[in-house]
Biopython code that builds the backbone (N, CA, C, O; Angstrom):
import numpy as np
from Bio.PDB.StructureBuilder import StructureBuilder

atoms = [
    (1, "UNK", "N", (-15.580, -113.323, -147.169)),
    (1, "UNK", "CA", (-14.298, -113.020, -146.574)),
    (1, "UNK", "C", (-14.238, -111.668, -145.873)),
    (1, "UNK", "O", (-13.092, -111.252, -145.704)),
    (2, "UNK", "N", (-15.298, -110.837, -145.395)),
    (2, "UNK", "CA", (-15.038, -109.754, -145.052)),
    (2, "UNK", "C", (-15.284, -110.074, -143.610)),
    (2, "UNK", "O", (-15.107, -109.103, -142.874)),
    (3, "UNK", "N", (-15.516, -110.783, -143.228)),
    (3, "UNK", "CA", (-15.068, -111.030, -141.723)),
    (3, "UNK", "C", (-13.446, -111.218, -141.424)),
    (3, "UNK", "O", (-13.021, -111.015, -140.286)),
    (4, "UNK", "N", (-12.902, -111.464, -142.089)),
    (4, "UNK", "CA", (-11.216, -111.646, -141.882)),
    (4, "UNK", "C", (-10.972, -110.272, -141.335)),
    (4, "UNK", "O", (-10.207, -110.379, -140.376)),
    (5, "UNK", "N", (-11.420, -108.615, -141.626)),
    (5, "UNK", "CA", (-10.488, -107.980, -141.451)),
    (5, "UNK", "C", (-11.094, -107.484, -139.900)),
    (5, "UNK", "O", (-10.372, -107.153, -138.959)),
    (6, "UNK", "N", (-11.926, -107.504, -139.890)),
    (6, "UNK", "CA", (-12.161, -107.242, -138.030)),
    (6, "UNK", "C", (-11.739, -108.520, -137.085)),
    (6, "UNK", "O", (-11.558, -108.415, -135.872)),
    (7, "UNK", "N", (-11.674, -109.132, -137.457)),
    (7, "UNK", "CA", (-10.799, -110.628, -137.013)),
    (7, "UNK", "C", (-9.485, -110.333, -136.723)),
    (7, "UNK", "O", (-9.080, -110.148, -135.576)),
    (8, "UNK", "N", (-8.551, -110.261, -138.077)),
    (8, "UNK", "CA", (-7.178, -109.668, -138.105)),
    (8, "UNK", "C", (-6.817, -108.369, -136.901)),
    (8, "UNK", "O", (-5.966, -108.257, -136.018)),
    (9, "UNK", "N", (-7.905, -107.528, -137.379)),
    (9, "UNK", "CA", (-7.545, -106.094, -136.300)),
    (9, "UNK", "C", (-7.500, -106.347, -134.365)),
    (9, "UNK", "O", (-6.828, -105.832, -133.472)),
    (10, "UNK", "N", (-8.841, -107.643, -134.401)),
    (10, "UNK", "CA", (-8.511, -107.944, -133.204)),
    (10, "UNK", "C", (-7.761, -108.463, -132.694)),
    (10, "UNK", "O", (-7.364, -108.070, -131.597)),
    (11, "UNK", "N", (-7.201, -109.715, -133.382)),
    (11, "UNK", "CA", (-6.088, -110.509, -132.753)),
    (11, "UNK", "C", (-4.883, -109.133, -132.965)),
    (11, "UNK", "O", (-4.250, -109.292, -131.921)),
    (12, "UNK", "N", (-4.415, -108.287, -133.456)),
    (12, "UNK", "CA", (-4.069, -107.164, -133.942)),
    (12, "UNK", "C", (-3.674, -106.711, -132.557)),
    (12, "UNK", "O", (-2.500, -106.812, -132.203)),
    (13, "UNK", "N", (-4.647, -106.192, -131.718)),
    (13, "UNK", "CA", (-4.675, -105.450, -131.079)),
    (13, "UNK", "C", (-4.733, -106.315, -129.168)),
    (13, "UNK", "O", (-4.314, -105.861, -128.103)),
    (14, "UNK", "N", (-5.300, -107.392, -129.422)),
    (14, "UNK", "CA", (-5.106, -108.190, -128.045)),
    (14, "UNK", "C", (-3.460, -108.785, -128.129)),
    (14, "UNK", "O", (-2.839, -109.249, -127.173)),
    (15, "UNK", "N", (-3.039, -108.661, -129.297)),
    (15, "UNK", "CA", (-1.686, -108.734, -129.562)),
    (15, "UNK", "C", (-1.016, -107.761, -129.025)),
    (15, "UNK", "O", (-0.181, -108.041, -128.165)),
    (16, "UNK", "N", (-1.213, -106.532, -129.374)),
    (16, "UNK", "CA", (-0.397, -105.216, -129.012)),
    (16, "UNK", "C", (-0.584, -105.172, -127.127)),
    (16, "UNK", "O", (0.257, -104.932, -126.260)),
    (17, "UNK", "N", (-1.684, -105.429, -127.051)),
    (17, "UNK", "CA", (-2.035, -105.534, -125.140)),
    (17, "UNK", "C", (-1.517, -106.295, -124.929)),
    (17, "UNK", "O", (-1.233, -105.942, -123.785)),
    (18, "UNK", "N", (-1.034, -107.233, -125.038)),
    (18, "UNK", "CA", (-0.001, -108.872, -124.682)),
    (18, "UNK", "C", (1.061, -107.900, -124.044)),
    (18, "UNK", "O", (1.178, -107.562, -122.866)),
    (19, "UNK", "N", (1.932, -107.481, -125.339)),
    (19, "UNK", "CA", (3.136, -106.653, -125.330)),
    (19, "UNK", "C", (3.499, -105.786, -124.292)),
    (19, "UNK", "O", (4.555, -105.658, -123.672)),
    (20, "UNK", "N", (2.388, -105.200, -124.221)),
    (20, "UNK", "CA", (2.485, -103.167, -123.560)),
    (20, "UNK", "C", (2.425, -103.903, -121.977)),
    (20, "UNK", "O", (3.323, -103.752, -121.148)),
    (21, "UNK", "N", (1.352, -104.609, -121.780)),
    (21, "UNK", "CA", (1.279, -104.841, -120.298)),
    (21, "UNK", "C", (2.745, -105.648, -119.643)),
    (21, "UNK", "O", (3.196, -105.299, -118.553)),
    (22, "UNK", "N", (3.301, -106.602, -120.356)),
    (22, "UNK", "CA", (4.674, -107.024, -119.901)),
    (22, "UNK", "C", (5.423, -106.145, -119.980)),
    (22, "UNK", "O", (6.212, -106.338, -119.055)),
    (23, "UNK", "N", (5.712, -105.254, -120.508)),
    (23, "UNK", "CA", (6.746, -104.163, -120.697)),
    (23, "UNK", "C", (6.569, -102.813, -119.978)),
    (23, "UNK", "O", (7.480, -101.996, -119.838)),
    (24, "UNK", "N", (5.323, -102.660, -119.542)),
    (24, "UNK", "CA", (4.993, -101.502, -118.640)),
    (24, "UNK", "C", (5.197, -101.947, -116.858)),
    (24, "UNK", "O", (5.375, -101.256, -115.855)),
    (25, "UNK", "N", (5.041, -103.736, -117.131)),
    (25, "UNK", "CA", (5.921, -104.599, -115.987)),
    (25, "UNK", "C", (7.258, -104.817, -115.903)),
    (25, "UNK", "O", (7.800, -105.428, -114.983)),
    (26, "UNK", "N", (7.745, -104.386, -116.738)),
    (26, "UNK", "CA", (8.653, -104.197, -117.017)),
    (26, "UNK", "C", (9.790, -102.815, -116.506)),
    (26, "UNK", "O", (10.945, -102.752, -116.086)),
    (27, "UNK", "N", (8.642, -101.789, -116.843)),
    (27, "UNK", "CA", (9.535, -100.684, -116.153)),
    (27, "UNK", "C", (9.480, -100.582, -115.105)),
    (27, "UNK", "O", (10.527, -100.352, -114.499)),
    (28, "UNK", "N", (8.010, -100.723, -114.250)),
    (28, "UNK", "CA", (8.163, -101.033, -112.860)),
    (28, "UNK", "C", (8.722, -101.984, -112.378)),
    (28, "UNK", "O", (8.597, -101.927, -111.155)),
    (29, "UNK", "N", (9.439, -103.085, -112.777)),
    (29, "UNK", "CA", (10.088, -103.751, -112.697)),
    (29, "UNK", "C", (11.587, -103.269, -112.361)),
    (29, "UNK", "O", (12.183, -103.671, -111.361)),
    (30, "UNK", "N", (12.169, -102.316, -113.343)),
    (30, "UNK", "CA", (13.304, -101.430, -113.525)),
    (30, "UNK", "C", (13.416, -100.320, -112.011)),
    (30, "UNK", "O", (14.321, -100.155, -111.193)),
    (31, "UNK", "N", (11.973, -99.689, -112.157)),
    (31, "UNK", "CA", (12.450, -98.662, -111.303)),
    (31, "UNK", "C", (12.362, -99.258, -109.646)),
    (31, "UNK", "O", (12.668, -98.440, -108.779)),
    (32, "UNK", "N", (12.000, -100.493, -109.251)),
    (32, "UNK", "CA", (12.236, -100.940, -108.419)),
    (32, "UNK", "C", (13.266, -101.474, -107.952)),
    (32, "UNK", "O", (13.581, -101.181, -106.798)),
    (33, "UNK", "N", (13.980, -102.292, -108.617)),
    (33, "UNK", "CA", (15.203, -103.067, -108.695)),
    (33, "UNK", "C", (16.408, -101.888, -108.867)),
    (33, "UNK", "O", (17.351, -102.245, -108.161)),
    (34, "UNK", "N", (16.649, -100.888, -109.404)),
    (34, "UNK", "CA", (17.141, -99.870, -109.797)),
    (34, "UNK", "C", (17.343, -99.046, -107.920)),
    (34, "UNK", "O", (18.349, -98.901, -107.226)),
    (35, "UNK", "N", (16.108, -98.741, -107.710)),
    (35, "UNK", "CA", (15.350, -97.658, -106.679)),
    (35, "UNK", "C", (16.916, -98.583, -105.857)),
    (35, "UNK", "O", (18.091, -98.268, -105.674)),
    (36, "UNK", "N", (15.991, -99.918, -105.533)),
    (36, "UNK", "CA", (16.515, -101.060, -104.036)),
    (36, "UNK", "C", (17.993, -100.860, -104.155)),
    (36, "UNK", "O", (18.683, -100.742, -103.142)),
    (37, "UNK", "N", (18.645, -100.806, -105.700)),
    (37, "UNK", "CA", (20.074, -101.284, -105.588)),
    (37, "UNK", "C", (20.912, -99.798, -104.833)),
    (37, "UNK", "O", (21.814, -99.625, -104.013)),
    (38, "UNK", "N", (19.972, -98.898, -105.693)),
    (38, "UNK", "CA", (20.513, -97.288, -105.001)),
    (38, "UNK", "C", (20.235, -97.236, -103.645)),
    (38, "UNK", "O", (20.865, -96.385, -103.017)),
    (39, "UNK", "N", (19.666, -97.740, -103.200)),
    (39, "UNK", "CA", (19.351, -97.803, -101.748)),
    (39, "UNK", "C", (20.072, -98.299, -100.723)),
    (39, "UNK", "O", (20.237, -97.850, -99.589)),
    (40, "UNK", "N", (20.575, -99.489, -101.360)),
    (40, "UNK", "CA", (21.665, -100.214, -100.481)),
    (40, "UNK", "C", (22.898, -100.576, -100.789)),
    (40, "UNK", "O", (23.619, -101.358, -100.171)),
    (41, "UNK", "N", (23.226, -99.732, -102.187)),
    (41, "UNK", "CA", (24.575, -98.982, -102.172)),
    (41, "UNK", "C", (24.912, -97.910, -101.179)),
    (41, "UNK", "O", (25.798, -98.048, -100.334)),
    (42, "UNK", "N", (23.936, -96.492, -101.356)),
    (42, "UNK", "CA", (24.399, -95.624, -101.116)),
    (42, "UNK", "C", (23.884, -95.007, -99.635)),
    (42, "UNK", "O", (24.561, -94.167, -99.042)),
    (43, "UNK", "N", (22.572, -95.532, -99.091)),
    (43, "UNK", "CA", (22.418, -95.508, -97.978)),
    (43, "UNK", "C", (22.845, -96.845, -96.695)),
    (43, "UNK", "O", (23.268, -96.546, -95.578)),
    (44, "UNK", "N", (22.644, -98.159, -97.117)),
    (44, "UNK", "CA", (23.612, -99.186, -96.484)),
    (44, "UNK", "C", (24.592, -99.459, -96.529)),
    (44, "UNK", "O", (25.172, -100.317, -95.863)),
    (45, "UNK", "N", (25.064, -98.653, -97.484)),
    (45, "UNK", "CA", (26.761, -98.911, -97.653)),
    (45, "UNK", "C", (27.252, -100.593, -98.217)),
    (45, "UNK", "O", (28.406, -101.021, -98.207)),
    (46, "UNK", "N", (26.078, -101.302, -98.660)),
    (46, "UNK", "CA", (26.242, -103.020, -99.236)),
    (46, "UNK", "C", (25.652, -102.688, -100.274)),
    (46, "UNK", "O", (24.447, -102.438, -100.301)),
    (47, "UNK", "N", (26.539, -102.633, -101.430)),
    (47, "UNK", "CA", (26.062, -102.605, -102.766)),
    (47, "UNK", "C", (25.722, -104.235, -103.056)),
    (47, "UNK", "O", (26.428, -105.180, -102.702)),
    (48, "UNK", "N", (24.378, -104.308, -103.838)),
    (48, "UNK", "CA", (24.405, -105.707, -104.256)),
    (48, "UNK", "C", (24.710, -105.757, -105.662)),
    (48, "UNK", "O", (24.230, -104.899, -106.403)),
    (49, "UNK", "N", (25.446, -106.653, -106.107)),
    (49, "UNK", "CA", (25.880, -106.540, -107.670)),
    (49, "UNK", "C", (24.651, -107.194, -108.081)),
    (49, "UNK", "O", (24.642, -106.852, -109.264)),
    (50, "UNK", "N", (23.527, -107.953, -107.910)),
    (50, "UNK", "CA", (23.076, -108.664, -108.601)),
    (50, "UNK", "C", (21.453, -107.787, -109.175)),
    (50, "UNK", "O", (20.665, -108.126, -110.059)),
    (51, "UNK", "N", (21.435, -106.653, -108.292)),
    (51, "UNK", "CA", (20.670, -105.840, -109.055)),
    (51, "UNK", "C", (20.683, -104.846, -109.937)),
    (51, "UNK", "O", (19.674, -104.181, -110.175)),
    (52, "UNK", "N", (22.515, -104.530, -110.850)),
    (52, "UNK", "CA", (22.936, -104.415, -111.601)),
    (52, "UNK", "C", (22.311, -105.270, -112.800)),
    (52, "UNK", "O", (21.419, -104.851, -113.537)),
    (53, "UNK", "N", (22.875, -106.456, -112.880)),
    (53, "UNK", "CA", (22.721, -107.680, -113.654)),
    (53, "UNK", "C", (21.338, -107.721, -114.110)),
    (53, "UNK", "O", (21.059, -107.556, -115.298)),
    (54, "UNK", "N", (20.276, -107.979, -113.018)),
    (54, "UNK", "CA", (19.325, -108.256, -113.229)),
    (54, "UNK", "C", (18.591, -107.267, -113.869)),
    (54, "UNK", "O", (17.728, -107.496, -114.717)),
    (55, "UNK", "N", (19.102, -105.581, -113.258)),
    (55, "UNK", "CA", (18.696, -104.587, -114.318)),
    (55, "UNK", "C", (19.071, -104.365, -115.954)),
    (55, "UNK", "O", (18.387, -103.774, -116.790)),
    (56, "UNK", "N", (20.176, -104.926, -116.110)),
    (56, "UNK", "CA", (20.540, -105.172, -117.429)),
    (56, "UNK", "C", (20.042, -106.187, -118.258)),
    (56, "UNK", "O", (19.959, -105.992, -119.471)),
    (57, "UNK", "N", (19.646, -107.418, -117.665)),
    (57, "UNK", "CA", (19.017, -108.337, -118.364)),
    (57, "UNK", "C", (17.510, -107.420, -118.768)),
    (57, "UNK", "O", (17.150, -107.348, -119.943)),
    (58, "UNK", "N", (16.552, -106.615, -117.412)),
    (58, "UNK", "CA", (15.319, -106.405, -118.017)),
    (58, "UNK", "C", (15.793, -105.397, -118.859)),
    (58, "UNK", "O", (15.342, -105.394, -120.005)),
    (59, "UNK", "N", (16.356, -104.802, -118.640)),
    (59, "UNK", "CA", (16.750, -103.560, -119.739)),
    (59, "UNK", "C", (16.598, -104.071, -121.337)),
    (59, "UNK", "O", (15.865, -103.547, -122.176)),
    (60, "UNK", "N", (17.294, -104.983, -121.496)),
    (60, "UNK", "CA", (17.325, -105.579, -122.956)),
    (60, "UNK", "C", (15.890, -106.237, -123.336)),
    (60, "UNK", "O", (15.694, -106.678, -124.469)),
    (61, "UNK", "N", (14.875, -106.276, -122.299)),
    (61, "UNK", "CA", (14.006, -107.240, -122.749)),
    (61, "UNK", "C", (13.088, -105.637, -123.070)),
    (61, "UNK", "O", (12.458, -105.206, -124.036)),
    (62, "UNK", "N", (13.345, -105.232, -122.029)),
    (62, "UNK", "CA", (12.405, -103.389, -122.182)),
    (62, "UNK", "C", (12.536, -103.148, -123.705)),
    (62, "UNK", "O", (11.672, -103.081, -124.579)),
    (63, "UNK", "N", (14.246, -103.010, -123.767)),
    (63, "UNK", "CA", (14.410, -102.741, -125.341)),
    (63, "UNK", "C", (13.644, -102.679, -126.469)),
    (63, "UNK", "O", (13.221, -101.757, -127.167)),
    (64, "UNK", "N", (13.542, -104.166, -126.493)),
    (64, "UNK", "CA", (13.152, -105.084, -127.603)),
    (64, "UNK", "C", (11.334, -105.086, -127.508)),
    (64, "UNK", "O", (10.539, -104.947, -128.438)),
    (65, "UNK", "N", (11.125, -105.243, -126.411)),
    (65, "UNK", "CA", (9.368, -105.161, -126.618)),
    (65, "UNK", "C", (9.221, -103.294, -126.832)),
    (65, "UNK", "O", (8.197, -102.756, -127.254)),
    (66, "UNK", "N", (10.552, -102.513, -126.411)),
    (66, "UNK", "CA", (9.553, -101.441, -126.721)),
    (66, "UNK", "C", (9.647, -100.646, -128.279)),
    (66, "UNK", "O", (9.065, -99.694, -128.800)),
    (67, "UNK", "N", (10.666, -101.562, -128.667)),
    (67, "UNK", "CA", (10.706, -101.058, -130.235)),
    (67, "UNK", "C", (9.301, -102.142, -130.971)),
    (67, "UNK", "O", (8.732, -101.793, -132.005)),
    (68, "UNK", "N", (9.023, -103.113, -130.409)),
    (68, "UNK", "CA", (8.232, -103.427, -130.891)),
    (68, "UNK", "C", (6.691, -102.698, -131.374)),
    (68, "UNK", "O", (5.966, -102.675, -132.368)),
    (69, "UNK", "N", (6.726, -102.113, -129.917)),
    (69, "UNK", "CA", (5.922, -101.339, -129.401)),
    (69, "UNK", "C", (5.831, -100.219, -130.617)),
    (69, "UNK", "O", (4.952, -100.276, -131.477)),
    (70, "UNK", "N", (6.518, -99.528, -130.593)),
    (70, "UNK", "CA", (6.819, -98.291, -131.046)),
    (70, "UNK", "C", (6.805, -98.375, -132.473)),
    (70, "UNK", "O", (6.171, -97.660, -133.249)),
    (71, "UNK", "N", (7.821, -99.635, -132.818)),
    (71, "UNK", "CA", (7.509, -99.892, -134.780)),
    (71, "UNK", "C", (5.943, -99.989, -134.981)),
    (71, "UNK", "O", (5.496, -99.419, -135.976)),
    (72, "UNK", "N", (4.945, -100.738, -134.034)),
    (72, "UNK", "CA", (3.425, -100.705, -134.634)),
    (72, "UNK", "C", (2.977, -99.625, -134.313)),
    (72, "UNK", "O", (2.117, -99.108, -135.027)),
    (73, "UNK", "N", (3.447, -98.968, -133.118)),
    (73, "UNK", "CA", (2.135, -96.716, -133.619)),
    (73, "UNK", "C", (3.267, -96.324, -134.259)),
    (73, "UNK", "O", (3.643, -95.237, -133.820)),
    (74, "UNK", "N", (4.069, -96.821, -135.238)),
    (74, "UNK", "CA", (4.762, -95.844, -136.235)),
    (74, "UNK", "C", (5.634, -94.880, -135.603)),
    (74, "UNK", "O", (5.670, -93.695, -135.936)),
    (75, "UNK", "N", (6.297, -95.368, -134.738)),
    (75, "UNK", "CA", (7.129, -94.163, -133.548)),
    (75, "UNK", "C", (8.155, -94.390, -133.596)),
    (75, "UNK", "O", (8.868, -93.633, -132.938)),
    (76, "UNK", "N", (8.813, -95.451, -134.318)),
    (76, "UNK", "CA", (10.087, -95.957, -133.594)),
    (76, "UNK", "C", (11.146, -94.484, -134.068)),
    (76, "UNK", "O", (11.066, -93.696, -135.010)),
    (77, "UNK", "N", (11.976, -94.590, -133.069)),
    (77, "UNK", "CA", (13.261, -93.019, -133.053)),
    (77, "UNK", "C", (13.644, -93.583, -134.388)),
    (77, "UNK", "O", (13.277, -92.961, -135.385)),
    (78, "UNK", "N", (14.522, -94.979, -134.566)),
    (78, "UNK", "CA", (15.400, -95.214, -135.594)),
    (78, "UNK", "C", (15.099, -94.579, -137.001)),
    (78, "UNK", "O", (15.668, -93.676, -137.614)),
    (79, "UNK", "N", (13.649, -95.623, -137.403)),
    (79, "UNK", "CA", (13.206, -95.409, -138.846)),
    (79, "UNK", "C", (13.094, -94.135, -139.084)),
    (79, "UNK", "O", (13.448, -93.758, -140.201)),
    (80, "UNK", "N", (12.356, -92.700, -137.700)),
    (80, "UNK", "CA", (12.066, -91.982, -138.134)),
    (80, "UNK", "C", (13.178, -90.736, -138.299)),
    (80, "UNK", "O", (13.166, -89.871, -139.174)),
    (81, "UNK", "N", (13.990, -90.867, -137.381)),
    (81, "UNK", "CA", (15.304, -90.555, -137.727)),
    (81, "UNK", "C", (15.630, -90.312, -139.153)),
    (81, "UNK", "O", (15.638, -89.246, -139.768)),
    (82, "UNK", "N", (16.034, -92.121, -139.755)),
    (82, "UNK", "CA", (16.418, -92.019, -141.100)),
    (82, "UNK", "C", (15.422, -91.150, -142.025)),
    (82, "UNK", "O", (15.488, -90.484, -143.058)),
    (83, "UNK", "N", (14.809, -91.396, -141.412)),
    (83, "UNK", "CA", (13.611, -91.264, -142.825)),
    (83, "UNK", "C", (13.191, -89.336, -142.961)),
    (83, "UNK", "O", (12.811, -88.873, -144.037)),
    (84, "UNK", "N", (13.338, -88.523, -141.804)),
    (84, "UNK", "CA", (13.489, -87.262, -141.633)),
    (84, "UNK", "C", (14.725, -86.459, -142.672)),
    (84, "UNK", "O", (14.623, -85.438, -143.352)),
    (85, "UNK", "N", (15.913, -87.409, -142.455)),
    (85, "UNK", "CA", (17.304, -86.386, -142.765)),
    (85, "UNK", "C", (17.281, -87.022, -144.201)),
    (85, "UNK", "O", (18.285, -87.308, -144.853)),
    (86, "UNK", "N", (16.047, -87.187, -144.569)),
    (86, "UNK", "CA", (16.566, -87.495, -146.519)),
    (86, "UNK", "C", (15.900, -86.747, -147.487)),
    (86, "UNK", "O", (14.742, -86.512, -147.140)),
    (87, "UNK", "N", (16.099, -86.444, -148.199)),
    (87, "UNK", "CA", (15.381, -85.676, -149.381)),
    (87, "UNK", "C", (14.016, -86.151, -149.517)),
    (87, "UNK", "O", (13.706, -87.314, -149.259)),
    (88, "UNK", "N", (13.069, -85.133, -149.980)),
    (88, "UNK", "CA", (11.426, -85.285, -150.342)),
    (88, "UNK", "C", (11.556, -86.931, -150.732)),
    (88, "UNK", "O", (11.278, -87.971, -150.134)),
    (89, "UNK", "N", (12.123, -86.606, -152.047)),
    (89, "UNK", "CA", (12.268, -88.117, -152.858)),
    (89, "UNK", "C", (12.524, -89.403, -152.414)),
    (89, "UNK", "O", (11.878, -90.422, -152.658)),
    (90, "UNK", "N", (13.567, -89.265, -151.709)),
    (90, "UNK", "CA", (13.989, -90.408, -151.036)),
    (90, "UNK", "C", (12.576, -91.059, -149.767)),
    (90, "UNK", "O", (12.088, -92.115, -149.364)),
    (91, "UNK", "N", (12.468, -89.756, -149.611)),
    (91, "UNK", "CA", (11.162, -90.349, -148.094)),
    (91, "UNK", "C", (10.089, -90.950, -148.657)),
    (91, "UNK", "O", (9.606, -91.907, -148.053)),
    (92, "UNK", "N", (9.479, -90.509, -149.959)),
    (92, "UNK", "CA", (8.566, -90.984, -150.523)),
    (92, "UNK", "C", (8.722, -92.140, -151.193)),
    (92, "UNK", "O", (7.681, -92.646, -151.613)),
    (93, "UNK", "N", (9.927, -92.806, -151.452)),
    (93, "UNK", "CA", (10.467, -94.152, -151.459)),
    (93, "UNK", "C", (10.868, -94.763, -150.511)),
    (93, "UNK", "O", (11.038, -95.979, -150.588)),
    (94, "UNK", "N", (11.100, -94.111, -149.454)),
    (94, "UNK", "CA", (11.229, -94.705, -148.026)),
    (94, "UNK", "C", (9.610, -95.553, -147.857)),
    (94, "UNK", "O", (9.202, -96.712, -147.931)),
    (95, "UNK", "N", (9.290, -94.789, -147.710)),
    (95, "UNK", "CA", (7.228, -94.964, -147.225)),
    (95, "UNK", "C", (7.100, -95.824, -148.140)),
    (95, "UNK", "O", (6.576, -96.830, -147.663)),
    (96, "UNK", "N", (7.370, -95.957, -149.480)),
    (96, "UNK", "CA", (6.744, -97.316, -150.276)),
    (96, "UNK", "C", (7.144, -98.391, -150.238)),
    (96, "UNK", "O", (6.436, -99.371, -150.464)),
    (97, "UNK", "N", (8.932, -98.463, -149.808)),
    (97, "UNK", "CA", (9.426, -99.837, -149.616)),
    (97, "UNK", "C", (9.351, -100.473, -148.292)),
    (97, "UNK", "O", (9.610, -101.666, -148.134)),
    (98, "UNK", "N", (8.923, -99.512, -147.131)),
    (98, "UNK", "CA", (8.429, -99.603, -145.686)),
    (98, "UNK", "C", (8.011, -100.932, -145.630)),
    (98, "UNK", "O", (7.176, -101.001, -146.531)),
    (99, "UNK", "N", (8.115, -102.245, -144.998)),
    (99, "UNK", "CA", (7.452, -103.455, -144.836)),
    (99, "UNK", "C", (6.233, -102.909, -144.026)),
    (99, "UNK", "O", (5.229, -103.500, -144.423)),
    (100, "UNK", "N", (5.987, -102.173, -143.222)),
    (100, "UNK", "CA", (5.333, -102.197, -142.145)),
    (100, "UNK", "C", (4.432, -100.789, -142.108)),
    (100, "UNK", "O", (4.003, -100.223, -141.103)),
    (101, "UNK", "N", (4.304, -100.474, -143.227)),
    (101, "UNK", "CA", (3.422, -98.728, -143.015)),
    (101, "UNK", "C", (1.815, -99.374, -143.106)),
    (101, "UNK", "O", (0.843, -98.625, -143.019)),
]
sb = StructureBuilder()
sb.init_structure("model")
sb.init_model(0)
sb.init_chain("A")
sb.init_seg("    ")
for serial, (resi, resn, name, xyz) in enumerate(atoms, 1):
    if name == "N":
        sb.init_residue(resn, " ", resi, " ")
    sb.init_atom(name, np.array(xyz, "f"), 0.0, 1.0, " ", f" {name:<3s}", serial, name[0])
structure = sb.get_structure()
């Protein structure tokens, strides 16, 4: 069975590349659609509403893959947030009941 864990780490990690590359399509995705809508609001004077929308839909998808992102290198703002403003004690029970350390 000791082939399982270099197995695990790879699918692991062609996993994590799945993620990062849609979501780094993602922001260029954003700053384009974003760029165009500022563009032809404020220099054509024809705002299009639908690159609002469409920026808000990727926005939420950015979201979500990038907490994903961020919960596996141990980054995410939220957890580490909480887990900063608590007593020694508490953090060191934080870290053990952690699903994901």
């Amino acid at each position: 069975m000791p082939d399982e864990a270099p197995t695990t780490s790879r699918w692991a990690s062609a996993l994590a590349h799945a993620i990062e590359i849609p979501a780094a399509l993602l922001v260029l995705a954003e700053i384009v659609i974003l760029g165009g809508g500022a563009f032809t609001r404020y220099v054509l004077h024809q705002p299009h509403h639908l690159t609002d929308e469409l920026a808000s839909i990727l926005f939420m998808w950015l979201a979500m893959l990038g907490a994903v992102i961020a919960l596996r290198r141990g980054e995410h703002y939220a957890t580490h947030d909480v887990r900063e403003r608590r007593a020694p004690e508490t953090r060191e029970w934080l870290d053990a009941s952690a699903c994901c350390s």
